[in-house]
Each structure stands twice: as C-alpha cells, then as structure tokens.
N, C-alpha and C positions, 0 to 999 in steps of 0.2 A: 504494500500500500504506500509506502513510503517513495521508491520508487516510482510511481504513476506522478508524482507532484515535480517531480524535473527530469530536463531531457538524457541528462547523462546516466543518470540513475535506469531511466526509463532503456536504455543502450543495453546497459552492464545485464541488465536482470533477463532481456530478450535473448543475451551471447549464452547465458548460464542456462536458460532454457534449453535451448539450442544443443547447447554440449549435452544436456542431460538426453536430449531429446536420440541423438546419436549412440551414446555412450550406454544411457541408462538400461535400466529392466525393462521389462513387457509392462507391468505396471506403470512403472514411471512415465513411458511413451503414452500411457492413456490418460494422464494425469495432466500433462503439457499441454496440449490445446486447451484446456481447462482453464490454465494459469493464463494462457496468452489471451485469451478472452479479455478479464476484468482490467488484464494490466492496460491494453492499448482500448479500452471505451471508448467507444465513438471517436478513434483516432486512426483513423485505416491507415496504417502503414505500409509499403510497397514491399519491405521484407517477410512480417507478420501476414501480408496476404498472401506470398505465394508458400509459406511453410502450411502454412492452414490450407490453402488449395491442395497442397501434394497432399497431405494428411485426411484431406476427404476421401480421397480416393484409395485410401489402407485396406487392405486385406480384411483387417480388422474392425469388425462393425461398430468397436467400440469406441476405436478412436476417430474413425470416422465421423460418426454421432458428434463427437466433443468438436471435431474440427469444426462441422457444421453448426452448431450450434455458437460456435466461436467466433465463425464469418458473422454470424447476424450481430452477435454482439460489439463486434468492432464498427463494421455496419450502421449500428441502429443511429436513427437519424443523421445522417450525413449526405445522403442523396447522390451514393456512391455508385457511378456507373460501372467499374469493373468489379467491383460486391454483387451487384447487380443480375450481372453477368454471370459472372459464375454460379449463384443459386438459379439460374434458372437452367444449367446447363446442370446441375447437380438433380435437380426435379424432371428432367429429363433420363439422366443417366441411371436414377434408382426408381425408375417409374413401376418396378414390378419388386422390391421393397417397404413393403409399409412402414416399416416402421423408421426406415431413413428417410424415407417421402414425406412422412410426418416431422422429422427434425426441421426439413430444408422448409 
C-alpha cells in the first residue's frame, strides 16, 4: 500500500512481482496478478498490461481468472482502449468457459 503512493516505490514493488512471478511457486504465480491489480488502480501501465495479458492466457485457470480480473481492475475507469481490447478479445477466446467468460 505504501508503495501505490509514489512512482519509485510503485517501480520496485512491480520488479519484485515480476521476479516472484518467474522464480516463484505455482502458488505464488497465482497470487501475482492478484497483487498487480490493487497496486497499479486505475493506473494502466504499459508493462503491468502486457504481464496481465500473457497471464490471461495461462494454462492455468486460476491465474488466468486473477489476470483477468486484474485487467478490469487496472482498467476501471480510465477509458482504456487497449484494456478495452483485450477483454473483448478474452470474451471471445473463452467463449465456451463459463466460468472465465464470467470473470472477463
């Protein structure tokens, strides 16, 4: 939380992500879009979006779910054309998923 209040802080905390994101457990990768959500609010980042984009499309439904749920969060009111985009290309891609078609 501390980190959302300036930009360097806001840097450091996305790099630590990141490395956990790579590095970490199967848990921990479902846990990361999670965090990148709250941290970047209504602040669409051009880095933050294409980790979350690659992360929709995981193997895993679970981090999927978090990535996606994380686009809108970043997203929400911003009037973000490439957030945009991509959730409509996600509602397209899991059209025969419910329960990810219900995330997006």
């Amino acid at each position: 939380m501390v980190a959302m209040a300036e930009e360097l802080g806001l840097e450091m905390a996305i790099l630590s992500l990141e490395h956990l994101l790579q590095y970490g457990e199967h848990n921990i990768r479902r846990a990361v879009p999670l965090a990148l959500g709250p941290l970047c609010i209504s602040n669409p980042k051009v880095n933050v979006m294409d980790t979350l984009s690659r992360l929709s499309h995981d193997s895993d439904s679970d981090v999927a779910m978090a990535a996606i749920i994380s686009l809108g969060l970043i997203g929400a009111g911003t009037n973000n054309a490439r957030i945009d985009g991509m959730l409509r290309n996600l509602s397209s891609y899991y059209y025969k998923e419910a329960s990810l078609l219900f995330c997006v």
